[in-house]
Every structure is written in C-alpha cells, then in structure tokens.
C-alpha positions as CSV (number, residue, x, y, z in Angstrom):
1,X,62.1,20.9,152.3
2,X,61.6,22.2,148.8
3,X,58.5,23.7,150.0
4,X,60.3,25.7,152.7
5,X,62.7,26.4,149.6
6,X,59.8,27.9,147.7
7,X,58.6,29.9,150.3
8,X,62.2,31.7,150.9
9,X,62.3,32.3,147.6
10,X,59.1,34.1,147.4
11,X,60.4,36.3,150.7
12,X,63.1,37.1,149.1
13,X,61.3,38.2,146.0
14,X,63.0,35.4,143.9
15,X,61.1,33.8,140.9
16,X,61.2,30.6,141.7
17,X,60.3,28.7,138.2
18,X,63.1,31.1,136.5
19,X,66.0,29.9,139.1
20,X,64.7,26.4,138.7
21,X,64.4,26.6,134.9
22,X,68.3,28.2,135.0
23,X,69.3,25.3,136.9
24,X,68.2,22.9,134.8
25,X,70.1,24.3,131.9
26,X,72.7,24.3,133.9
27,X,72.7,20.7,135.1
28,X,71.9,19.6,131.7
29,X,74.8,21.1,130.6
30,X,77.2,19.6,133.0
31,X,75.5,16.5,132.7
32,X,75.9,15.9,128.8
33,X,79.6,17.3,129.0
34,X,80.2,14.7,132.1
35,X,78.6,11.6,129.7
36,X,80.4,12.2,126.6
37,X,77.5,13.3,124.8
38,X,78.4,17.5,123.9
39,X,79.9,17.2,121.1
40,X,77.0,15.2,119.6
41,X,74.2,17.1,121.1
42,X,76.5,19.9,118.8
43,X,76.0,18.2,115.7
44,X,72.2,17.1,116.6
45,X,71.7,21.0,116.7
46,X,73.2,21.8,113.6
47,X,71.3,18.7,112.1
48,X,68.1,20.1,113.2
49,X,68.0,23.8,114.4
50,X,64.5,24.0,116.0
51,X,63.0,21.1,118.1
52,X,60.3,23.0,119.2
53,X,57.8,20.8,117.6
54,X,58.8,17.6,119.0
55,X,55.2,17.3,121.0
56,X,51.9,18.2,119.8
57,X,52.1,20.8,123.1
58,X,53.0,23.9,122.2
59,X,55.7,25.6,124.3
60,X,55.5,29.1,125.7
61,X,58.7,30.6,123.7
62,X,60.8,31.7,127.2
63,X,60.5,28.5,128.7
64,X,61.3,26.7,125.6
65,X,64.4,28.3,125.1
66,X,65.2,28.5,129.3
67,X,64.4,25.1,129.7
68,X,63.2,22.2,127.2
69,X,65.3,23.2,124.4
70,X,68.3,22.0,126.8
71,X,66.0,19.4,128.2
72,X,65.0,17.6,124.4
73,X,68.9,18.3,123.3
74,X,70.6,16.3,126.3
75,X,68.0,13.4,125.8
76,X,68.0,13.5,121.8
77,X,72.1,13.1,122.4
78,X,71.7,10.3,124.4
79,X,68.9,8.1,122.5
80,X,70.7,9.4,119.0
81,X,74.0,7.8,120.2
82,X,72.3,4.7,121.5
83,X,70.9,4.0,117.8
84,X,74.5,4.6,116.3
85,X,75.9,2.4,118.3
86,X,73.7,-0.3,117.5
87,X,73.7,0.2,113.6
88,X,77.7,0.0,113.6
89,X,76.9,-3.1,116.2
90,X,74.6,-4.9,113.6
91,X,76.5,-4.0,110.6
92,X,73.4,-3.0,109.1
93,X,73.4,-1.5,105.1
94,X,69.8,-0.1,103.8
95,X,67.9,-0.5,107.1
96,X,64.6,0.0,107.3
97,X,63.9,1.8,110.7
98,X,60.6,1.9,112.1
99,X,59.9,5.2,114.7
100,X,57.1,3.8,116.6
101,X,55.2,6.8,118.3
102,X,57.3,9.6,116.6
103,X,55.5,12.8,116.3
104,X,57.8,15.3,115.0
105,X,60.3,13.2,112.4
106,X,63.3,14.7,113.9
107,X,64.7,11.5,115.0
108,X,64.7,10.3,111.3
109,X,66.6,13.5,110.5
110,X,69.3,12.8,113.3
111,X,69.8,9.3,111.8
112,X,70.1,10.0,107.8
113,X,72.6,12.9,108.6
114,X,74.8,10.8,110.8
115,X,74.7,7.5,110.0
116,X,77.3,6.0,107.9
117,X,76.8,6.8,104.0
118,X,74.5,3.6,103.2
119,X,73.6,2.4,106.5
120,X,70.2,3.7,106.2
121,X,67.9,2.9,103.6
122,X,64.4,4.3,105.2
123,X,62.9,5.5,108.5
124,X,59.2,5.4,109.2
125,X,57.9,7.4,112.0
126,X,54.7,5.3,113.1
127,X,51.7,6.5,114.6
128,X,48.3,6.4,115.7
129,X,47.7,10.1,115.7
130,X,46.8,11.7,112.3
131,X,47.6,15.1,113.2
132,X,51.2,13.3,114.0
133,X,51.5,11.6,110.5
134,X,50.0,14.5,108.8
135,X,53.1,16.7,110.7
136,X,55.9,14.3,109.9
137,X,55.0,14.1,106.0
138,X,54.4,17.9,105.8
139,X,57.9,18.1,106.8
140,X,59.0,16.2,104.4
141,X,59.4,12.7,106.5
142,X,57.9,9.4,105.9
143,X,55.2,8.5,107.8
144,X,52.8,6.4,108.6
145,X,49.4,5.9,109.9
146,X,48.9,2.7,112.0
147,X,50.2,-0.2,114.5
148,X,53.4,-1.3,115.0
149,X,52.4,-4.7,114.7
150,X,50.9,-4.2,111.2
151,X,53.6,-2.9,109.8
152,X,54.6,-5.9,108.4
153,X,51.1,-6.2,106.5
154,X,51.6,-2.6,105.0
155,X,55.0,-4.8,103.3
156,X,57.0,-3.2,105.2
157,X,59.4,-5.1,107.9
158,X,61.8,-2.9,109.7
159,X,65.2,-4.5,110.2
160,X,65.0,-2.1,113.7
161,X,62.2,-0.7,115.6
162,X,62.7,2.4,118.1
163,X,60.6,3.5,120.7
164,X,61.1,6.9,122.5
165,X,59.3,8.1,125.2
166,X,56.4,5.7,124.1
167,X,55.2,2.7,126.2
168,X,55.1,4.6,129.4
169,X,52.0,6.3,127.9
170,X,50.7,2.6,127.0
171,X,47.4,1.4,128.9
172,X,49.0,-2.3,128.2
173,X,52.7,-2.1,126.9
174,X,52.8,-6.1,127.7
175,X,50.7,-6.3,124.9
176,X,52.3,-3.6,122.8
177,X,55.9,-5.4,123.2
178,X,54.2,-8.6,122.6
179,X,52.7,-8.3,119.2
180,X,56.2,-6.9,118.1
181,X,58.2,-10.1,119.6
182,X,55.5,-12.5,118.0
183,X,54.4,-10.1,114.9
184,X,56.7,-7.7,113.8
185,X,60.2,-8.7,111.6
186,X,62.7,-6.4,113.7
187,X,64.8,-9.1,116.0
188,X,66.2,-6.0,117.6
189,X,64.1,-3.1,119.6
190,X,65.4,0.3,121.2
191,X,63.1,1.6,123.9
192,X,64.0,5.0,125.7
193,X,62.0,5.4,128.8
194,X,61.7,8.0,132.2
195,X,64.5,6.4,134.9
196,X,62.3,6.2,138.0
197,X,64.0,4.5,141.4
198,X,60.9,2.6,142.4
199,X,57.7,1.9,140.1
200,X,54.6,3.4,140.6
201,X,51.1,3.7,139.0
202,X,50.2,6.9,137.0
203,X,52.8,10.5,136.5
204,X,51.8,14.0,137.0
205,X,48.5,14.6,135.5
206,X,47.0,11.5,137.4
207,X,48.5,12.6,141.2
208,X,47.1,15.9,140.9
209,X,43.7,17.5,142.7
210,X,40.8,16.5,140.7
211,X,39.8,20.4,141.0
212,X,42.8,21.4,139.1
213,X,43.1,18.4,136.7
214,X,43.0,19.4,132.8
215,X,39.4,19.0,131.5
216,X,41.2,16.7,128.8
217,X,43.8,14.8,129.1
218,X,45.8,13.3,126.0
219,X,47.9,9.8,125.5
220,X,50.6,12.2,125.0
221,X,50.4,14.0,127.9
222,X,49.6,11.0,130.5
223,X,52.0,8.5,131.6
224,X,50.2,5.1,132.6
225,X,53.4,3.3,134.0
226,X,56.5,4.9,135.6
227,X,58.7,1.7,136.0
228,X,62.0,1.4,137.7
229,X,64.5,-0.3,135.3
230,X,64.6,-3.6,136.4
231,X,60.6,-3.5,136.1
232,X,60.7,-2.1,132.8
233,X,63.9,-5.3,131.7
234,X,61.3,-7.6,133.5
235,X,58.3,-6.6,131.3
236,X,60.4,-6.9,128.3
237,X,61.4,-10.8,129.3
238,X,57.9,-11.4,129.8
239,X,56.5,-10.2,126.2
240,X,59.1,-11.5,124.0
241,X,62.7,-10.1,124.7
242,X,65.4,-10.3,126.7
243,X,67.7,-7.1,127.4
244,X,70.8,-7.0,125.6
245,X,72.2,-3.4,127.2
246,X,71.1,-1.0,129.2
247,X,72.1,2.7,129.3
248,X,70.9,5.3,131.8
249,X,71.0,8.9,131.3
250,X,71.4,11.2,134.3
251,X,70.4,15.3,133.9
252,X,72.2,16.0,136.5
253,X,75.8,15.5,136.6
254,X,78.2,12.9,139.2
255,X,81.1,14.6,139.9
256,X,80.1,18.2,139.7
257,X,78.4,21.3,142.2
258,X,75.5,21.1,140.4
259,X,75.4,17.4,141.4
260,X,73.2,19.1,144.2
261,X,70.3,19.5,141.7
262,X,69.5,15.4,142.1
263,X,66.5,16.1,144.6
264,X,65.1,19.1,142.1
265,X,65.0,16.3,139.5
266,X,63.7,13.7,141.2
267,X,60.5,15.5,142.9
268,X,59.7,18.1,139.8
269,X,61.0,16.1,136.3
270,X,62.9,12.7,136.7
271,X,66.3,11.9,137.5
272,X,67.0,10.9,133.9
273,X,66.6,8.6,131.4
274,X,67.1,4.7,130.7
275,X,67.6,2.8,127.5
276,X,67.3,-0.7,126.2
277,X,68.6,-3.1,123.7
278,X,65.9,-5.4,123.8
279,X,66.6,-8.5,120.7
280,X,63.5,-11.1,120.8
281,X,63.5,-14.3,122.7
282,X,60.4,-16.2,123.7
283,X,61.6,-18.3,125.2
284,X,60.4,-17.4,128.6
285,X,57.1,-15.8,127.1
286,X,56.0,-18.6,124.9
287,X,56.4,-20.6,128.9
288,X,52.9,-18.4,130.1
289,X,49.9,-19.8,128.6
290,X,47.7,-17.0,129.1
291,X,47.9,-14.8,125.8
C-alpha cells in the first residue's frame, strides 16, 4: 500500500520524503499538544536552543529542521517530564544523576534548569565512547568515561540512573540491567526505549540488502533488540527490577486527522515511545541460578 503511495506520488511529481517529513511535523505537533507535553517541549527549547548534536550523526540541515528537530523535541518533552515526575516522587535534594549512554549533555541541561532549586546536586552523562565524553565536557557538562556498573568504584553512586534510547543498541542488555540491580547504588532506574507492538531481532540497518548495507556500522546507529513493552517489563523482572510505571509516548496523535499517519509510523520510524520506572528487586532474579 505505501508502495503504491510512493509510486502516485512520483506520477504526480510529488517529493515524496518532503510530504512525509511535513507530516511528521505535523503529527508531532498534534501529538505533544494531545499528551500534555507543549508547553514543556516550549520551555525544553528555550533551555536548549539547538539539539542538533544530540547523535554523533550529523544531520543534513533541511531535514533537521523539517523533521528531527520536531522528532528529538516531542521525545525530549516526554522523557524530560518522566524524570520530574520521579524527583518530586522521591523527594530527592542533591541527587546525583547518572546519564548512562548520553552523548550530547542536553539531558543534564533540561534537568538543572527545571528541576526544583536544590533537587539536583550533579548529573553524569556516562559513556563508553570518548569522542562522547570528550563532546559533553567541551560543552561544559560532566562526564564520564566508563561502565555503568563501575560507577560506584569511581566513588560515585547515583541516587538515579537514566537510560535513553540505550539498551536497545545493547548486544546483552540482561546483563547490562543486571550489573546495575546487583552493582550499582541507584534503587531507582528510568529507561526510555522504541514502542514496538510485537518484538523482533535487529532494526533497520540489519533488515536491509547486504548490497546497500553501510560499510560500517556503529553501536549508535544499530538497534540489537526491538522489544514490545511487555518484553522489555519482562527483561527488566528477570535482571533485577520490577516495573513501577510505565508511560508510552505516541507521535501521532488519538483523537485527531492526522491520527491517519499511524501506518507511516509504524512501517518508516516507530509508533512512539515507552518509558519505565524500574526500582530493584531480586527477588525473582536471585531465583535463576545461571549468572
């Protein structure tokens, strides 16, 4: 169907990327209005003016401003009011956060403008890419260079540890959630992850024509595991958590025309996004005797 699409388009002398990139922006738009989550994305914005180096990938300029400008806002909005939620929930007062996989430090900057005066004391971006760290301090951010579950040697335990758009790049997330349930001193993780309907093995770069496949391919780039959420709340349960909440964020809105865009999400991005409030409890983990 969205081939036949395509191919009308073309007839008609349509550009088919543009009308699909205007879309997008559109649906965005209706969708964060529809979830509460404009006025925020507003003040994210005006907290941080240019997000164009959240990923190592560099964006061609039109289609950064067309289409993931809108794209990165919407989900920022989203995963940003997720973490304020939970640090009015905890009643938390000089946290130390820990941004595990952060690349850009604009998380960090979200969080110390909005926050409540005192709430925050530091956040870490954590990472295993030097060109990452180096990016983050060069900002002026604070990061560091190494794994999660050391942190806590480098003497420093996060009271909370966030991690967006992470572990679906992970060649054994199991493990990864499991050294910070048995390791690391936050009792309380965030994980922002694709929402997929059914799981499957492997994203885009994987499913493509070896032909055309990039001669490289980057962690950042790849996604390893695209879970549904109940897979992704069972994976959790099995490392070392349970889930406390769940949030999913749609990029297309409900009750809206543009509620017709759900098919153009699913086949060519995703759908959305879902979030978790995972605290640690072993107690079903500590049950399998194979770690």
């Amino acid at each position: 169907m969205l081939q036949t699409a395509k191919t009308l388009l073309e007839i008609l002398g349509i550009d088919a990327g543009a009308l699909y990139r205007r879309l997008s922006a559109a649906s965005i738009e209706a969708a964060t209005a529809e979830q509460g989550l404009g006025d925020l994305r507003t003040r994210l914005r005006a907290t941080v003016p240019d997000v164009s180096d959240q990923y190592t990938t560099h964006f061609d300029p039109a289609e950064y401003t067309a289409y993931w400008e809108p794209k990165m806002r919407g989900l920022h909005a989203f995963q940003i009011g997720f973490v304020l939620d939970v640090l009015n929930d905890k009643g938390l007062s000089g946290a130390v956060i820990a941004d595990i996989g952060d690349s850009s430090g604009n998380h960090a900057r979200y969080l110390k403008a909005l926050a409540p005066p005192g709430t925050i004391g530091r956040v870490i971006s954590v990472n295993l890419d030097p060109v990452a760290v180096d990016k983050v301090i060069a900002k002026g951010g604070d990061a560091l260079l190494c794994r999660a579950e050391e942190l806590d040697h480098r003497d420093i335990r996060p009271d909370l540890a966030l991690s967006f758009e992470m572990v679906e790049h992970l060649t054994d997330p199991v493990r990864f959630l499991r050294g910070l349930a048995t390791k690391g001193s936050a009792d309380t993780v965030l994980i922002s992850v694709p929402h997929a309907r059914r799981s499957r093995f492997g994203g885009h770069h994987l499913r493509m024509p070896e032909a055309t496949m990039p001669a490289r391919m980057t962690p950042e780039e790849v996604h390893v595991y695209e879970f549904s959420a109940d897979d992704w709340a069972l994976l959790a349960r099995f490392a070392g958590f349970r889930v406390a909440e769940r949030r999913i964020y749609l990029q297309y809105p409900r009750r809206h025309p543009l509620r017709l865009t759900a098919p153009l999400w699913r086949k060519l991005d995703f759908e959305g996004f879902v979030m978790f409030r995972l605290e640690r409890d072993l107690s079903v983990a500590d049950r399998y005797t194979g770690w």
